[in-house]
C-alpha positions in Angstrom: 119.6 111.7 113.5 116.5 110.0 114.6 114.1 107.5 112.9 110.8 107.8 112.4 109.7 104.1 112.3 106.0 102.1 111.7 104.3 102.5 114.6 102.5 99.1 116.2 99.6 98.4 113.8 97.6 95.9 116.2 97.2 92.1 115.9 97.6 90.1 112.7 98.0 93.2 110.7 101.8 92.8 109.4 102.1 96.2 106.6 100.6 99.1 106.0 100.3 101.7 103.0 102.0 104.9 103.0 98.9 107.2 102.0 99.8 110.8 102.6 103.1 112.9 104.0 101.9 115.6 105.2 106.0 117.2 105.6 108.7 117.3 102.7 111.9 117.0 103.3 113.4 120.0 104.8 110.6 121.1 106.6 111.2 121.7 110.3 108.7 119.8 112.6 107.6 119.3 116.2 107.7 116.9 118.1 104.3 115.2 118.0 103.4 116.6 114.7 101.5 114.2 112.4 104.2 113.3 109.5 102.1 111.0 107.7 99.1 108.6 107.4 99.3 104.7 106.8 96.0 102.8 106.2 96.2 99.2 107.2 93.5 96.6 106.0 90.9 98.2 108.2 92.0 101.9 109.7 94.3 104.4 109.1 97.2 105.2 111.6 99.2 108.8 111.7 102.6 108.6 112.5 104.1 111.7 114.8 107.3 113.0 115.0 109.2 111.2 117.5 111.1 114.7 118.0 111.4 118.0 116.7 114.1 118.5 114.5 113.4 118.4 110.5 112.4 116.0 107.8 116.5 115.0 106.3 114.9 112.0 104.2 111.8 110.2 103.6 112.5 106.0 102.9 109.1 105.5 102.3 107.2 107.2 99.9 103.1 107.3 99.4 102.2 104.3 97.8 104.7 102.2 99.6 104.4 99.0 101.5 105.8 99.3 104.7 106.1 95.9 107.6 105.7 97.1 111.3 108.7 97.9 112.9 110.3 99.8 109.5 112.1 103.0 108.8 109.6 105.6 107.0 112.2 108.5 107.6 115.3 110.7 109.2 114.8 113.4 111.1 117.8 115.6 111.5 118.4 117.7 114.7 117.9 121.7 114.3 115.1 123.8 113.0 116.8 125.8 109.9 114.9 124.3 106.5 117.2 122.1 104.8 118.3 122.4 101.3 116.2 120.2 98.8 118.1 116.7 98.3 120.6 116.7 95.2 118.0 114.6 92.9 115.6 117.4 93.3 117.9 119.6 91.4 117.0 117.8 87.9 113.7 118.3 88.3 112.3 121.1 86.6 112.4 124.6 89.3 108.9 124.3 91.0 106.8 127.3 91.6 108.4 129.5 94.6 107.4 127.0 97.7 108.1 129.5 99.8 104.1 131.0 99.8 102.8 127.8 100.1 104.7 126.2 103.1 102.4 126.6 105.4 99.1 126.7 103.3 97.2 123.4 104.4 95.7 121.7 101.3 91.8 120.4 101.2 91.5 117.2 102.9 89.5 116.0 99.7 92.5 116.7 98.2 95.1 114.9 100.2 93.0 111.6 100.3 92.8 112.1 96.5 96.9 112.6 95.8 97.0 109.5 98.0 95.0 107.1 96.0 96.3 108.9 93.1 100.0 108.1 93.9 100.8 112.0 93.5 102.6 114.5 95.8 101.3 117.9 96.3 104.8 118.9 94.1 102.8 117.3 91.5 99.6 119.0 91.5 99.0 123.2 90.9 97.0 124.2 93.6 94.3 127.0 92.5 92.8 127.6 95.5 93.9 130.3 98.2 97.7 130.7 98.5 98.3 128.0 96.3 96.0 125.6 98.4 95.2 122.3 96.2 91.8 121.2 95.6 90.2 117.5 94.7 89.4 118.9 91.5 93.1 120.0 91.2 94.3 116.2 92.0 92.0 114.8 89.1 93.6 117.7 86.7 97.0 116.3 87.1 95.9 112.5 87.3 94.2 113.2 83.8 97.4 115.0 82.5 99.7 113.5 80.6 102.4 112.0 82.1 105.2 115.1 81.4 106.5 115.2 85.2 109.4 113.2 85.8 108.7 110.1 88.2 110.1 111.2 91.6 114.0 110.1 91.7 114.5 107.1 94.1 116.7 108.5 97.1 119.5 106.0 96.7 118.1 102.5 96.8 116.9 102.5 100.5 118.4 100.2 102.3 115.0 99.2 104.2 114.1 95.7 103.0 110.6 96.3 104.1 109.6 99.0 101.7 107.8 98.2 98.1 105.2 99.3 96.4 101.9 97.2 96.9 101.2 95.3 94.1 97.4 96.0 92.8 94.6 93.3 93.6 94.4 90.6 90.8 91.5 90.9 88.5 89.8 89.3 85.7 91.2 91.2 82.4 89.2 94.4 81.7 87.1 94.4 78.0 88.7 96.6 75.4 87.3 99.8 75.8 86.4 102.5 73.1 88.9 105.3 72.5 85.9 107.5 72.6 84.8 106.2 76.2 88.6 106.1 77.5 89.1 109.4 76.9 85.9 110.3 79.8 86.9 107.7 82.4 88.8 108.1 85.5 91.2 105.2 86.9 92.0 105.7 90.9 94.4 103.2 92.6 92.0 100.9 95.2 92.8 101.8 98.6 94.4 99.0 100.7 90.9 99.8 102.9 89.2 99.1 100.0 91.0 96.6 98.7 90.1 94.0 101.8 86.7 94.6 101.7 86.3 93.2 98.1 88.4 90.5 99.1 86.9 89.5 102.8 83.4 89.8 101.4 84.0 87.9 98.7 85.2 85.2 100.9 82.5 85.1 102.9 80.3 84.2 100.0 82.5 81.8 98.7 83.2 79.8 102.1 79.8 80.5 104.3 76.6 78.7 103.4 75.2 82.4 103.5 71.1 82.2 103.0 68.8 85.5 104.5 65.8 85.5 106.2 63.5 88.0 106.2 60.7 89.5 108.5 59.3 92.5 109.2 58.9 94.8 112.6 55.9 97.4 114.1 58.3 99.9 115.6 55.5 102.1 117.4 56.2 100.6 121.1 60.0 102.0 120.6 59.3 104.8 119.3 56.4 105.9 121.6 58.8 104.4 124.5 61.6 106.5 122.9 59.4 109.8 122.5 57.8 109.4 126.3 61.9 109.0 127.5 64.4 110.5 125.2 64.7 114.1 126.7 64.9 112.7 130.3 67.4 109.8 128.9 69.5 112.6 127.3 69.4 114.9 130.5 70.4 112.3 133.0 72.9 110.5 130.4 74.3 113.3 128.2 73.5 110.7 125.3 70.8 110.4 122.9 68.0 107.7 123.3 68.5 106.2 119.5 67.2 103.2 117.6 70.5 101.4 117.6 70.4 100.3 121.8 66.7 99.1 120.9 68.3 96.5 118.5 71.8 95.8 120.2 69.3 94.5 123.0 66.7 92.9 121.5 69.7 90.9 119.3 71.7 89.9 123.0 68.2 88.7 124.4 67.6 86.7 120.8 71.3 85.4 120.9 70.8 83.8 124.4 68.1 81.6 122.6 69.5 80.9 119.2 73.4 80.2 120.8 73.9 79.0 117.2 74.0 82.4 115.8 76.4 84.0 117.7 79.0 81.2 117.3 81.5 80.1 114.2 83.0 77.1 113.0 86.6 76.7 113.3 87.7 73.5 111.3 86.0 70.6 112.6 84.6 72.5 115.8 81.9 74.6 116.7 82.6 77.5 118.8 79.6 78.7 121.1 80.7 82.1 122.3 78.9 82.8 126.4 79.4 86.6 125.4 78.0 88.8 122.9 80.7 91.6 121.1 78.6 93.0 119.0 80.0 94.8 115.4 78.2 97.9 114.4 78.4 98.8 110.7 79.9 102.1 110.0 80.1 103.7 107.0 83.1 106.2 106.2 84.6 107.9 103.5 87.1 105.1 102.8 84.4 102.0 103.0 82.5 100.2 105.7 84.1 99.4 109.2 82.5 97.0 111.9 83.7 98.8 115.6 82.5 96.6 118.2 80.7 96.7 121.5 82.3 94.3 123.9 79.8 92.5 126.4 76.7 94.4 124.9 74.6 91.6 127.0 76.2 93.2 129.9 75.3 96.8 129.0 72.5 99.3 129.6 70.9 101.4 127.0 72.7 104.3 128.1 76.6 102.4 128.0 75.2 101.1 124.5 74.3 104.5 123.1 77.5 106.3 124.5 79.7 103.5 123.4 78.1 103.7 119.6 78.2 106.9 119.3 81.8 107.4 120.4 82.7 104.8 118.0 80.7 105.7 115.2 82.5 109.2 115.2 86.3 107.2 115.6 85.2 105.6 112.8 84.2 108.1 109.9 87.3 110.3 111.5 89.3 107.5 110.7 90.3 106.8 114.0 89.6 103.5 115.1 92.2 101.0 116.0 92.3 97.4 115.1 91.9 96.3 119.2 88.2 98.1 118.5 87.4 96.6 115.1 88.6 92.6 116.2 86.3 89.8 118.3 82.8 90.4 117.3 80.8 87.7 117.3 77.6 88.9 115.4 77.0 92.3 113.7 74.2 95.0 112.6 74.6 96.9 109.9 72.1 99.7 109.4 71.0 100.8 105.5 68.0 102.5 106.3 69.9 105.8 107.4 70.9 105.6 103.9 66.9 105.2 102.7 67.1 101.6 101.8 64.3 99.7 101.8 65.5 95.5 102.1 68.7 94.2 101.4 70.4 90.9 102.1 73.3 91.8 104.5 76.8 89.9 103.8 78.6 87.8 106.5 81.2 89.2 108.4 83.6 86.4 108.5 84.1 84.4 111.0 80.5 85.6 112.4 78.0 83.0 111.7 75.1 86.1 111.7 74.4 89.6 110.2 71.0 91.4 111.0 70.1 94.1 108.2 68.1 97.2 109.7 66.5 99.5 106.9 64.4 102.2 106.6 61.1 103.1 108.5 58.1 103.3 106.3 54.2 103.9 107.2 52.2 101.0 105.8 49.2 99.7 106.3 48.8 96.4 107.9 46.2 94.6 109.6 46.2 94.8 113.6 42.9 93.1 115.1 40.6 93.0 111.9 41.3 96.7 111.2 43.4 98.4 108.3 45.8 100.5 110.4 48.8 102.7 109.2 51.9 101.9 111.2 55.8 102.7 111.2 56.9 99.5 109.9 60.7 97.9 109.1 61.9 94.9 107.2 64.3 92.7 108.4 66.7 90.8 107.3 68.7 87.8 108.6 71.7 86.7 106.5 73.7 83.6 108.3 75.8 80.6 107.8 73.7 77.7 106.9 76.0 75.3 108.1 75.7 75.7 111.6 72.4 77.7 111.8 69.6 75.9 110.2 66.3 77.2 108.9 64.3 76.8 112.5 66.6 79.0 114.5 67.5 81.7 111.9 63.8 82.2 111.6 62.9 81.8 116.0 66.2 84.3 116.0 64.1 86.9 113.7 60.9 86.3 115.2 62.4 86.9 119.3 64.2 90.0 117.6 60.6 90.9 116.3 58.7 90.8 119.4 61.1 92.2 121.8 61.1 95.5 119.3 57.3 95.5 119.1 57.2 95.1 122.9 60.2 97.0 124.5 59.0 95.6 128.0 59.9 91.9 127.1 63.7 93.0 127.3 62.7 94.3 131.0 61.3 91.0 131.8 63.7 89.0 130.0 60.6 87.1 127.9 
């Protein structure tokens, strides 16, 4: 017998949430084959098979609250498939399994039976060979509750499983019979969960205020037109907008010291580095990957290392050593079309710089209406330790660098 145990989840993070098995008991495995996916606060992990053998017993099932370092299963030496455990024998004789053993079930779908707290033994799959689709999932979550709750397997003796208790909320209004009947209740994701909880921190312990300005982006974009296809031949990366801002922040930062630092008790901390978060959205919520010494790094290093992580990220494949340290962030709406927003503090970061969407409008440049590719900006930071003066000299240095890519050159 061999264990299959939590693998290390990274610092701080003490639990996880089982979210999906991918293998039922009985079925033979390989050694390295993904069992199952945990999602921590901020990323999920899959879990291999320490050896090939097959799947005797699962201790944890989805939906459970596991501690690093705990027992999610037994796998048993040999390849035959197993008989299904005793308990399985009450429940009611399931569709011949044999069809769909190896049928492999939307990924829509698994994330779905994962928030849902349902095992593909719950859901009828009317796709393909049986396969299960997301609209499947939300079927059976809307049925009535006529399957029998899976049976425990013998209280587990693995102190560190339990099922996650949800998120305390206010108490929801009473809701019309009519209007029950057409809503949908999913489980919050653990992912989700801590978002809701760390930005609602932020506004409750930060003196958060946002400054706002606005930016002429034809030098980087002529700069970026005249150099992009040599950029991309020489560095196998595309020139993007992103590097423009990572540098033009780290050359603001060196100025403004106030902005890249954070308050820890009675202290300030003034960071001589600059880690810089990049906002990612994914399927499961936002994630901040980071870009260690970004004052160190060229364009090119900037681009490759965003991209890379920007991918990691909506794959789901980040790990908490790339999402911890940052000491300022960007976050990027206008790839989703919006037009100004007031960006929310990352805690402990003292700074958040809001990019949106490129829009021609006309402005004035020397006495003359002109139409030009313009951006609005947005500052958001802790008004405790950056005051008025230097949130607004932070935007303004941001500003000019952008409107004149050679300042970063010259360091003005």
């Amino acid at each position: 017998m061999t264990d299959v145990m939590v693998p290390a989840l990274g610092e701080s993070v003490a639990e996880a949430t089982v979210s999906t098995w991918f293998k039922k008991p009985g079925d033979a495995v390989a050694q390295d084959e993904i069992l199952c996916e945990l999602e921590t606060d901020k990323v999920s992990v899959e879990v291999p098979a320490p050896a090939a053998g097959v799947l005797s017993e699962i201790l944890a099932p989805e939906g459970a609250s596991v501690a690093a370092g705990g027992r999610l299963a037994i796998l048993a030496a040999g390849s035959a498939r197993l008989q299904p455990p005793a308990a399985a024998a009450a429940a009611p004789a399931p569709a011949p399994a044999a069809p769909a053993k190896d049928v492999e079930h939307a990924p829509a779908a698994k994330k779905a039976m994962a928030e849902a707290g349902l095992t593909p033994d719950q859901v009828t799959g009317t796709g393909r060979d049986g396969r299960i689709m997301k609209e499947d999932v939300a079927a059976a979550a809307a049925a009535p509750a006529a399957a029998p709750a899976p049976a425990a397997p013998a209280p587990v003796a693995t102190a560190q499983v339990s099922i996650a208790p949800p998120p305390a909320t206010v108490p929801r209004a009473p809701v019309p019979a009519e209007d029950a009947a057409r809503e949908e209740r999913v489980k919050m994701t653990r992912l989700r969960a801590t978002i809701a909880r760390r930005l609602k921190d932020a506004q409750n312990t930060a003196a958060m205020l946002t400054t706002y300005n606005e930016v002429d982006m034809s030098g980087v974009m002529d700069l970026r037109n005249v150099y992009k296809d040599q950029f991309e031949k020489k560095h196998g990366v595309k020139l993007g907008f992103m590097g423009f801002f990572v540098k033009a922040c780290c050359h603001a930062l060196k100025e403004i010291p106030e902005v890249n630092a954070e308050i820890d008790g009675g202290d300030i901390i003034y960071k001589n580095y600059v880690h810089m978060g990049v906002a990612v959205g994914t399927p499961s919520g936002l994630v901040v990957p980071v870009v260690r010494d970004a004052d160190q790094k060229g364009f090119a290093h900037i681009e490759r290392e965003i991209a890379e992580l920007g991918k990691r990220g909506r794959d789901g494949k980040l790990t908490m050593q790339e999402m911890q340290g940052g000491s300022f962030t960007i976050s990027n709406g206008g790839v989703y079309g919006s037009l100004m927003s007031s960006p929310i503090l990352n805690p402990p970061q003292s700074g958040i710089l809001g990019m949106h969407k490129i829009q021609d409008r006309p402005v004035v440049v020397n006495g003359q209406i002109v139409i030009r590719p313009m951006m609005y900006l947005a500052l958001s930071y802790d008004h405790r330790i950056v005051d008025g003066k230097g949130a607004v000299t932070f935007l303004v240095r941001v500003k000019e660098a952008l409107e004149d890519p050679r300042r970063l050159l010259m360091d003005l």
